[in-house]
N, CA, C and O of each residue as an XYZ file, in Angstrom:
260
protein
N     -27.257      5.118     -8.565
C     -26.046      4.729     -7.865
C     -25.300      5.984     -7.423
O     -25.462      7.051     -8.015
N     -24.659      5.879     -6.604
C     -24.045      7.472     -5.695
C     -22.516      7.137     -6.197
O     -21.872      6.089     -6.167
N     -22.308      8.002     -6.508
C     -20.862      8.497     -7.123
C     -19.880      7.658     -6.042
O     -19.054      6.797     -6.346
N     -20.177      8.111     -4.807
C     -18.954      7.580     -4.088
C     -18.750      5.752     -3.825
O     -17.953      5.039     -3.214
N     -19.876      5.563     -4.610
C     -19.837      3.940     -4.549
C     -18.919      3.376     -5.471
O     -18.428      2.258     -5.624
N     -18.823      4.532     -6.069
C     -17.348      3.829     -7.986
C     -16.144      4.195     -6.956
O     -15.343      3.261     -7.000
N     -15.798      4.988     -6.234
C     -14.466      5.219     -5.447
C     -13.924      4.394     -4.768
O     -14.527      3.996     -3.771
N     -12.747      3.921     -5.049
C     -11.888      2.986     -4.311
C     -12.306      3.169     -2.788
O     -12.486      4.299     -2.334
N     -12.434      2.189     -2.125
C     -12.057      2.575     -0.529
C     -10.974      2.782     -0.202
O     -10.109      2.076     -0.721
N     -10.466      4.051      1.000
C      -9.633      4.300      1.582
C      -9.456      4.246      2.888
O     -10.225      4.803      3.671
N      -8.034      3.311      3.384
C      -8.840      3.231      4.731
C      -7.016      3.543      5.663
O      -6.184      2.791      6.170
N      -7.140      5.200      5.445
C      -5.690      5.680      5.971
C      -5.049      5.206      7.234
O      -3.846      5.105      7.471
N      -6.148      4.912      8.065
C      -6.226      4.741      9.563
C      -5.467      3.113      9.952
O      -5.059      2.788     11.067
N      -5.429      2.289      8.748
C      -5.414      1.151      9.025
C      -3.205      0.878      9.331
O      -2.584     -0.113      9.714
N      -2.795      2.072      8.982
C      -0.975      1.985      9.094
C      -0.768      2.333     10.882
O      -0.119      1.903     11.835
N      -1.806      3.417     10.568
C      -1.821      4.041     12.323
C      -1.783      2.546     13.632
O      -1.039      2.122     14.516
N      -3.153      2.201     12.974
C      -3.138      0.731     14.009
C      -2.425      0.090     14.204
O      -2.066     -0.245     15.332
N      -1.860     -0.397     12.888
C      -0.894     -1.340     13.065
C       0.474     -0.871     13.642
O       1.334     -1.626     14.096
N       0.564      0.793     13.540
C       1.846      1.018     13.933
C       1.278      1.200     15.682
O       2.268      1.740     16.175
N       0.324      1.054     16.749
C      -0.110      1.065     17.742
C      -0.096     -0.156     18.423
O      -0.199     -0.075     19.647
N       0.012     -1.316     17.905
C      -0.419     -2.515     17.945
C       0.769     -2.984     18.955
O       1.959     -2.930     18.644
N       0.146     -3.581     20.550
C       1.167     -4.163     21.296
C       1.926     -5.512     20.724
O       1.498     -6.659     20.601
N       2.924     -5.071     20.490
C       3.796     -6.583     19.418
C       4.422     -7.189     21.018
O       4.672     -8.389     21.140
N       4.537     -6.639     21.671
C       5.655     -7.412     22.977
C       4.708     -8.567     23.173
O       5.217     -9.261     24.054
N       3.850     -8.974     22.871
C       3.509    -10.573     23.635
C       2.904    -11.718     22.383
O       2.101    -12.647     22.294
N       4.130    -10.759     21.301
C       4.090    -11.813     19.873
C       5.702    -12.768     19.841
O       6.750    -12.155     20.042
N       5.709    -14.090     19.604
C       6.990    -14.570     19.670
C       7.844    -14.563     18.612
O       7.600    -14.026     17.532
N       8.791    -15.118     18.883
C      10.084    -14.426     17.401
C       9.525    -14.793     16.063
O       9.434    -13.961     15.160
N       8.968    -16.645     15.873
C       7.855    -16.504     14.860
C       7.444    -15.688     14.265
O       7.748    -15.231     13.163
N       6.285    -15.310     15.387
C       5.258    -14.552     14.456
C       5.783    -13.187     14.623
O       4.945    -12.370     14.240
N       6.924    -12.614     15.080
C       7.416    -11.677     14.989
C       8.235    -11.685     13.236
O       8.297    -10.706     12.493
N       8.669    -12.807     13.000
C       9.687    -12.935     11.648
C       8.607    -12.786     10.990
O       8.717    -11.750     10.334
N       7.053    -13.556     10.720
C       6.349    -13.543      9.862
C       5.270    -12.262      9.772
O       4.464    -12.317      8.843
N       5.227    -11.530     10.351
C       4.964    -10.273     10.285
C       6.292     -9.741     10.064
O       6.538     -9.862     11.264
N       7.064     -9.396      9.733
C       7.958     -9.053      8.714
C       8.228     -9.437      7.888
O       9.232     -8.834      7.509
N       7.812    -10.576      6.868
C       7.447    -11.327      6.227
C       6.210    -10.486      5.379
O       6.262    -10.141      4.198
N       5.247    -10.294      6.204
C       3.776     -9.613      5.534
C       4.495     -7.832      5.094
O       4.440     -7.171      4.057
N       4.902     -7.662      5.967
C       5.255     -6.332      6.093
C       6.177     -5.883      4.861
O       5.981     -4.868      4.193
N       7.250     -6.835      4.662
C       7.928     -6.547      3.539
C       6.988     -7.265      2.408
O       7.063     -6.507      1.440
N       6.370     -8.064      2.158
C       5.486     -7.911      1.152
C       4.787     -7.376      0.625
O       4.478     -7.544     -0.555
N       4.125     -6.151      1.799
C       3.476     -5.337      1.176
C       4.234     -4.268      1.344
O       3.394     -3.393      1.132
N       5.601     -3.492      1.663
C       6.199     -2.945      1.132
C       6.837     -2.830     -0.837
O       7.178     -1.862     -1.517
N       6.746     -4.250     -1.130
C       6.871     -4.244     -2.156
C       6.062     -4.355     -3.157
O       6.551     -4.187     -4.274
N       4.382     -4.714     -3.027
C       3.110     -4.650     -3.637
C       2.938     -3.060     -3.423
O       1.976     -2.710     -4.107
N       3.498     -1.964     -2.740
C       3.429     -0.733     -2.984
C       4.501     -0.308     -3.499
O       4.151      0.832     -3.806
N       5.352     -0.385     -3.754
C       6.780     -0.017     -4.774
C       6.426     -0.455     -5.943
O       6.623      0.314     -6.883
N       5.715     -2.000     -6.274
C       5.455     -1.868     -7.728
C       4.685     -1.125     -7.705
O       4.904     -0.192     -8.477
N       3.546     -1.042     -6.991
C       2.171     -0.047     -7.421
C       2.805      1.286     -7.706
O       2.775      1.648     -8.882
N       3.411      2.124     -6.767
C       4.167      3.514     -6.954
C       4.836      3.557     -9.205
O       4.630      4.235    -10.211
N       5.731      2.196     -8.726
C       5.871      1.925    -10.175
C       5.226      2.266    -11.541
O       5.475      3.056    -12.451
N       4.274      1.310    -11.281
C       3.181      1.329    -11.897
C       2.344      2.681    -12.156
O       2.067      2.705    -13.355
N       1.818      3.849    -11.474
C       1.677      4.439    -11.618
C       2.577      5.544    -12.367
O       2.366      6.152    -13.417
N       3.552      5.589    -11.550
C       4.637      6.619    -12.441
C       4.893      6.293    -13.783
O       5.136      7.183    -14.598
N       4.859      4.944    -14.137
C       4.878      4.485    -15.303
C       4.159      4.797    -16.258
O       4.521      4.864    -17.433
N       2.815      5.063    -15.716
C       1.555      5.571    -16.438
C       1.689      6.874    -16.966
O       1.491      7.139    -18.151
N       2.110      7.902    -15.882
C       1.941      9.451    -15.666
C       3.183      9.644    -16.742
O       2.852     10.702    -17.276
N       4.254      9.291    -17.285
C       5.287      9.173    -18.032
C       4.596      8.891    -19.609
O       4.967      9.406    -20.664
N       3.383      7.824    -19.388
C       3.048      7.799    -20.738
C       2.443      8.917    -21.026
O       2.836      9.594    -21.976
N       1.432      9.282    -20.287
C       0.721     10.321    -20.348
C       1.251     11.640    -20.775
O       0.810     12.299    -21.716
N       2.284     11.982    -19.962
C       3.147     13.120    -20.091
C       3.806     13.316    -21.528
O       3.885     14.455    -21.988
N       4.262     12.258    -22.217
C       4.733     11.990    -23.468
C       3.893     12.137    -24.465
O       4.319     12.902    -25.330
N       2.683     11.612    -24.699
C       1.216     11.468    -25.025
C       1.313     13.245    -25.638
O       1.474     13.572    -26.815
N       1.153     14.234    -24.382
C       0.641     15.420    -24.327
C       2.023     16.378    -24.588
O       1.910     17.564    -24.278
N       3.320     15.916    -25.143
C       4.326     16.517    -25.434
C       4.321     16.672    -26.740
O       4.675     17.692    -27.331
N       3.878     15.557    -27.281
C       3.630     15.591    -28.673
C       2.986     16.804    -29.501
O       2.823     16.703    -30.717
């Protein structure tokens, strides 16, 4: 098995698109509900950020000892 097959996928390119993406011939709808998605996953990355720092804090404590 090749090492890079255990590595998360990363797929940086995918914020770019969406920040490229012609929205003018989306209606107020699906304009609200893509802000809807958008702030959802604003906040599935704030916990994640969370979450991590949370970790690096144990860790850090761990190795103070």
């Amino acid at each position: 098995m090749d090492p890079d097959d255990l590595q998360p996928k990363r797929v940086p390119d995918s914020l770019k698109v969406l920040a490229m993406e012609d929205i003018s011939l989306l209606g107020v709808e699906e304009l609200r509900e893509r802000i809807t998605l958008l702030n959802q996953e604003i906040a599935r990355s704030e916990d994640m950020i969370a979450s991590k720092q949370g970790s690096l804090s144990d860790a850090e404590a761990v190795f103070r000892k």
